[in-house]
C-alpha positions as CSV (number, residue, x, y, z in Angstrom):
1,X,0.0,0.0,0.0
2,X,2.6,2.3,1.0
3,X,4.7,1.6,-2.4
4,X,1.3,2.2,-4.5
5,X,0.6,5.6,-2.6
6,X,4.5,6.4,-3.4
7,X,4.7,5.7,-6.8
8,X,1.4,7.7,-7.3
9,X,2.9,10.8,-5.5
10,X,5.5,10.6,-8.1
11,X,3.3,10.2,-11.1
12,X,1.7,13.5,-9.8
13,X,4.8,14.8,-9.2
14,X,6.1,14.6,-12.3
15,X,2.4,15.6,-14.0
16,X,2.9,19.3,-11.8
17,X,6.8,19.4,-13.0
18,X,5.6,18.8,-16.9
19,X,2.6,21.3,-16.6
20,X,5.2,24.2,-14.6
21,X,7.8,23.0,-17.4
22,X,5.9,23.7,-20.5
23,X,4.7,27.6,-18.6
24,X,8.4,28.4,-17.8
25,X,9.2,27.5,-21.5
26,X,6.7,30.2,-23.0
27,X,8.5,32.9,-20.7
28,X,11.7,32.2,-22.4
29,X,10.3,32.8,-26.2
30,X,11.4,36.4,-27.3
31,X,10.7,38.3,-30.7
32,X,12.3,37.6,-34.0
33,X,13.4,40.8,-35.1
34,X,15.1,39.3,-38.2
35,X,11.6,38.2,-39.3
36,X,10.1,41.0,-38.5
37,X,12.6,43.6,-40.2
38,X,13.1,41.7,-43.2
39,X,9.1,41.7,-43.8
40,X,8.6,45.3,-42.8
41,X,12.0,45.9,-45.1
42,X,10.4,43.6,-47.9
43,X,7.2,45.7,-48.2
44,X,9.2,49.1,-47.9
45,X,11.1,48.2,-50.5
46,X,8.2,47.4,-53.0
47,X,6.3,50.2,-51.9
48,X,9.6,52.8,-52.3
49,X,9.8,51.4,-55.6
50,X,6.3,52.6,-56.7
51,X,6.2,55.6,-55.2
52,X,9.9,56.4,-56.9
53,X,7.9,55.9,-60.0
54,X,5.5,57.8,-59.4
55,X,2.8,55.6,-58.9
56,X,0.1,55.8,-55.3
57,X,-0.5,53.5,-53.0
58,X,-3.6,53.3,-53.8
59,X,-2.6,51.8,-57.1
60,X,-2.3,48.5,-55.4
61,X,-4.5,48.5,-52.5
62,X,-7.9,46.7,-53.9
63,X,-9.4,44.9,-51.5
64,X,-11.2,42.8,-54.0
65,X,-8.0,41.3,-55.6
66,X,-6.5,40.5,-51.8
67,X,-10.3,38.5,-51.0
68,X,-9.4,36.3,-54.1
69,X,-6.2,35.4,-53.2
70,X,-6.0,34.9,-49.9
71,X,-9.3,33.1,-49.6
72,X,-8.3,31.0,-53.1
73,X,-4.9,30.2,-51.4
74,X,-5.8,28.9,-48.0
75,X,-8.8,27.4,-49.7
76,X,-6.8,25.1,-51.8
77,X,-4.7,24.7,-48.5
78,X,-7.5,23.0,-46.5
79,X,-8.3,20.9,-49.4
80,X,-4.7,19.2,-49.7
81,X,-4.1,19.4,-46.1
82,X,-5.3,17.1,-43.2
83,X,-7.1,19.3,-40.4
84,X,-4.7,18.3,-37.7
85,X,-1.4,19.2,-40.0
86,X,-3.3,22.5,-39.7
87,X,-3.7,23.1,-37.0
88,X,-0.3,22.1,-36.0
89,X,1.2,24.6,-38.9
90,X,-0.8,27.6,-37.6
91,X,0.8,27.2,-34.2
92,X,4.2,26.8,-36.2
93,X,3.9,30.5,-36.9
94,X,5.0,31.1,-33.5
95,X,8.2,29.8,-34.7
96,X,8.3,32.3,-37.2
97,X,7.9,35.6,-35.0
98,X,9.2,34.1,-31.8
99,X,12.4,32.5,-31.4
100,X,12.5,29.4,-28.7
101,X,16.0,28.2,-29.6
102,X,18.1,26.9,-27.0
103,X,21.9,27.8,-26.7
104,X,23.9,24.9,-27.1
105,X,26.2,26.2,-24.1
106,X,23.5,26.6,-21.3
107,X,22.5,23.2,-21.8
108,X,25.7,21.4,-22.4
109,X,26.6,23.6,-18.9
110,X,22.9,21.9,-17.4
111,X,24.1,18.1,-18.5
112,X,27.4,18.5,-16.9
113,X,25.9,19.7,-13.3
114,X,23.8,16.5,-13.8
115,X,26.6,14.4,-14.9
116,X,28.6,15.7,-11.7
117,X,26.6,15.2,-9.0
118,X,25.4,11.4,-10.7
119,X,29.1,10.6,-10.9
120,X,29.4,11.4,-6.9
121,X,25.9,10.4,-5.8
122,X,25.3,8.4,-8.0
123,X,22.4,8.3,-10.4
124,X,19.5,8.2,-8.3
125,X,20.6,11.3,-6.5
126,X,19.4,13.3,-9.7
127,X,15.4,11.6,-9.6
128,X,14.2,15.2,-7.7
129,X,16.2,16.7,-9.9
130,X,14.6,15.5,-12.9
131,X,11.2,15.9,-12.2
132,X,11.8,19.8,-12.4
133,X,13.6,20.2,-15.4
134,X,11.8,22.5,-17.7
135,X,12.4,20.9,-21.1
136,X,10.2,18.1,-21.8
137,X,12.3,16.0,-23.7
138,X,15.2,15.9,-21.3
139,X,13.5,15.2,-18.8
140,X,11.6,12.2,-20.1
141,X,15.3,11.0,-20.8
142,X,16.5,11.7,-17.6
143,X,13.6,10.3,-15.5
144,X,14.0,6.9,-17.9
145,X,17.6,6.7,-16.7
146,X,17.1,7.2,-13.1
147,X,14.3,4.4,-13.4
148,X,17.2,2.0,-14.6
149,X,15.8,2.1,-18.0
150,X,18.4,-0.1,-20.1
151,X,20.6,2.4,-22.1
152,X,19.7,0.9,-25.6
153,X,16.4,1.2,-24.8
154,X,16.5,4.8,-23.6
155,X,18.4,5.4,-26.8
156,X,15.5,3.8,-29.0
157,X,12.7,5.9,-27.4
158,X,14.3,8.8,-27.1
159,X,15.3,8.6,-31.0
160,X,11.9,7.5,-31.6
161,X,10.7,10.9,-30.0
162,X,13.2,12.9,-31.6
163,X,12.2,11.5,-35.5
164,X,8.4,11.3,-34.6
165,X,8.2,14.6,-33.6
166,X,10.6,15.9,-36.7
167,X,8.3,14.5,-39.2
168,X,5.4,15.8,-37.7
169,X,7.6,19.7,-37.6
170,X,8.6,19.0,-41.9
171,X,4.8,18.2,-42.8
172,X,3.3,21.6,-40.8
173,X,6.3,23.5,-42.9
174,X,5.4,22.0,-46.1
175,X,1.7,23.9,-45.4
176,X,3.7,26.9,-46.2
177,X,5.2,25.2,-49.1
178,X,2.1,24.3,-50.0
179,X,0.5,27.8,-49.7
180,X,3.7,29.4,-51.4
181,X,3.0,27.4,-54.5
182,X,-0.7,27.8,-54.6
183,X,-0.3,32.0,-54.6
184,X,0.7,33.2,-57.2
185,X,-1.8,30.5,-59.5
186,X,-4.9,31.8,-57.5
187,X,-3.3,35.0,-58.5
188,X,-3.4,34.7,-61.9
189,X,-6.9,33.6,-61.6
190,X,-7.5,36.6,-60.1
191,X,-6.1,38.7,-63.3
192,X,-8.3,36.7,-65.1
193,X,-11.4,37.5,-63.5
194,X,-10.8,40.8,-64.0
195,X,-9.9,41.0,-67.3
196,X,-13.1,39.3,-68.0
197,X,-14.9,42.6,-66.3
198,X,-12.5,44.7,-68.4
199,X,-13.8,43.5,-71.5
200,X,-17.3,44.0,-71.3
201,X,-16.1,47.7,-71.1
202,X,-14.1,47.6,-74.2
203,X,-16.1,50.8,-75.7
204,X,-14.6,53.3,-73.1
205,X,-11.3,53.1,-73.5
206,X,-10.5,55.0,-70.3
207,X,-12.1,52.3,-68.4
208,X,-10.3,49.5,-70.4
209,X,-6.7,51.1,-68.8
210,X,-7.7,51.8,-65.4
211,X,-9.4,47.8,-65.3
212,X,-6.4,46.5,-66.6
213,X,-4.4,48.1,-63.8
214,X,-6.6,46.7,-61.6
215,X,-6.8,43.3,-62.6
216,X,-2.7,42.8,-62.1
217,X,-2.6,43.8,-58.8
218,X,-4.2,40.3,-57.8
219,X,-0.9,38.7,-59.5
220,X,1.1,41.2,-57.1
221,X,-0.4,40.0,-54.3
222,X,-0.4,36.2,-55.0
223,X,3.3,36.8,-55.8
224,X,4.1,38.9,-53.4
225,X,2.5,36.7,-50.6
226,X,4.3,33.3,-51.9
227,X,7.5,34.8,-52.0
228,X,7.7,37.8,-49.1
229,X,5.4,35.8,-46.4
230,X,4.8,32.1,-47.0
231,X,7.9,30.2,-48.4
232,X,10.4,32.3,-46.3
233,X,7.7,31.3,-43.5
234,X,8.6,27.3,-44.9
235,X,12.0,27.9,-44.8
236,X,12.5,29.4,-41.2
237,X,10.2,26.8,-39.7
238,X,12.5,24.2,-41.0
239,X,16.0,26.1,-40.2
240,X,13.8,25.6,-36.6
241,X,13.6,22.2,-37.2
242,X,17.0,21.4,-37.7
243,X,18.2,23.4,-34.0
244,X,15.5,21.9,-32.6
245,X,16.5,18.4,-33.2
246,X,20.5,19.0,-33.1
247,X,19.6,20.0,-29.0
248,X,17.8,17.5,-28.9
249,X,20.6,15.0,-30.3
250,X,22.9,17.1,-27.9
251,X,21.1,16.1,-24.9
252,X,20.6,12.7,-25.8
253,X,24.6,12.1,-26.0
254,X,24.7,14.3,-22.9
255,X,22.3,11.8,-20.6
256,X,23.6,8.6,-22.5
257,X,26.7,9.7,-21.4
258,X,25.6,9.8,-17.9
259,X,24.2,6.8,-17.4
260,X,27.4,5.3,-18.8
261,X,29.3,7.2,-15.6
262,X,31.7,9.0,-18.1
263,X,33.5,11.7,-16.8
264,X,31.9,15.2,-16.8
265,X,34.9,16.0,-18.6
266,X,34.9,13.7,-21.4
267,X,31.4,14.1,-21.6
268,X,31.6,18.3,-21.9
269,X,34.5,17.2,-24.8
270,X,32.1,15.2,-26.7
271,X,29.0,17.8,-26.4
272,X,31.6,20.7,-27.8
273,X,31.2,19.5,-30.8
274,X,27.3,20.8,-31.5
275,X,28.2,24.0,-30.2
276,X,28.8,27.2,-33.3
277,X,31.4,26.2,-35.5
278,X,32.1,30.6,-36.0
279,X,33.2,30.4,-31.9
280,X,36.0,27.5,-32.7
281,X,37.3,28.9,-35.4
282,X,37.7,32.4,-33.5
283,X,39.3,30.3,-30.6
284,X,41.6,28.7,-32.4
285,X,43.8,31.4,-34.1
286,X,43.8,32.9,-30.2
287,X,45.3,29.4,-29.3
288,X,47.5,29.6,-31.9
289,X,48.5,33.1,-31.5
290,X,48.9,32.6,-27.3
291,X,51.2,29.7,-28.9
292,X,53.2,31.7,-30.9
293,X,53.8,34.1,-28.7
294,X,56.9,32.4,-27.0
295,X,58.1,31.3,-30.3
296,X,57.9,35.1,-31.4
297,X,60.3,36.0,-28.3
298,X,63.0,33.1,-29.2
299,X,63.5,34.3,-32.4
300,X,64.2,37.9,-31.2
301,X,67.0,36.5,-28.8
């Protein structure tokens, strides 16, 4: 009785440590000014350009054209997408305007304080420990090893998790992809359409020019939104992607490496290597330099 009331206290426990996790994580998202800028820079630039030529805003502002493509676009969307790769992409955008990355050296830094005090208390010293670690997916792996979960099959799930939840990340990207492509057609269509209203006006000239006009600005906006907002939109998601599952590879080795009882230093050696490639190579001529240094003062003598 007493070991069922136990192990339920730390089901519960851990239930409280996953729900506190996941509201400390959305505390630690922060804007993406590069996304941001380079949209607001994007649109400045087009509309710069126009009004350098001379032409008005209102030139390309038609409300008409924009209800065509955007409802044509994400239309054709919901046709070739399943709902729940849907829903799943329109949370994605959060990954687009917020950035959630995790630095590589404040988690290596958190798997070595784990690593050190398993390597003197051993590993069950670490099992309160675990149970408040913010990031879900390290501490699923580190509650599995304090449980005496067998390394190869810690490794298994773990990988599991990691190419499950990748998959899932590359089909809510390729919505964008999707919506990218489908743009600047349901633009076209959109030309279309209003050409077709030009031409029953063909006897006032006037009105043939200004309908004309008109009818191209649904091609702006199809390609325009393809090519400004959606497939950069595809292509940061999966640049998130990528991080995301390189820290999570990182923090795999990190706990494998503690249940093996490696050193903390060997282990910090081995985690090094998925930190930024541009911070070796600016340590290294510093190295070389501090190495050269003596070298420098022989030759003198």
């Amino acid at each position: 009785m007493a070991k069922q009331l136990k192990q339920e206290q730390l089901v519960a426990e851990r239930a409280k440590a996953k729900n506190s996790g996941r509201e400390k994580g959305k505390k630690g998202a922060r804007p993406d000014f590069a996304t941001v800028g380079g949209i607001l820079l994007a649109f400045g630039g087009i509309v710069g350009g126009l009004l350098m030529e001379g032409g008005r805003i209102k030139d390309i502002s038609q409300l008409t054209a924009a209800f065509i493509v955007l409802g044509g676009t994400f239309g054709a969307v919901m046709v070739s997408t399943p709902i729940r790769v849907l829903n799943g992409a329109a949370l994605r955008l959060i990954h687009v305007l917020m950035d959630r990355t995790q630095s590589p050296d404040a988690v290596i830094e958190e798997l070595i304080g784990y690593a050190t005090k398993a390597r003197k208390n051993g590993l069950v010293s670490l099992e309160s420990e675990a149970l408040e670690i913010q990031d879900p997916f390290l501490r699923k792996a580190l509650i599995l090893a304090v449980d005496g979960t067998d390394l190869q099959e810690i490794r298994n799930m773990m990988q599991l998790e990691i190419d499950t939840a990748e998959n899932r990340a590359l089909a809510e990207a390729k919505v964008f992809e999707s919506a990218g492509g489908y743009s600047p057609t349901i633009g076209i269509i959109g030309a279309v359409m209003g050409l077709i209203q030009v031409m029953k006006n063909l006897a006032n000239i006037e009105e043939v020019g200004r309908g004309i006009a008109v009818a191209f600005v649904a091609t702006v906006y199809g390609v325009g939104l393809a090519n400004i907002i959606l497939l950069p939109a595809a292509t940061k998601i999966k640049s998130r992607i990528e991080w995301e599952t390189e820290m999570k590879e990182l923090k795999l080795d990190g706990v494998v490496g503690i249940v093996e009882g490696l050193n903390p230093k060997l282990i910090r050696s081995k985690l090094d290597a998925y930190k930024h490639p541009e911070k070796t190579r600016k340590a290294k001529p510093e190295k070389e330099k501090a190495a050269n240094i003596p070298q420098a003062a022989a030759a003198k003598v």
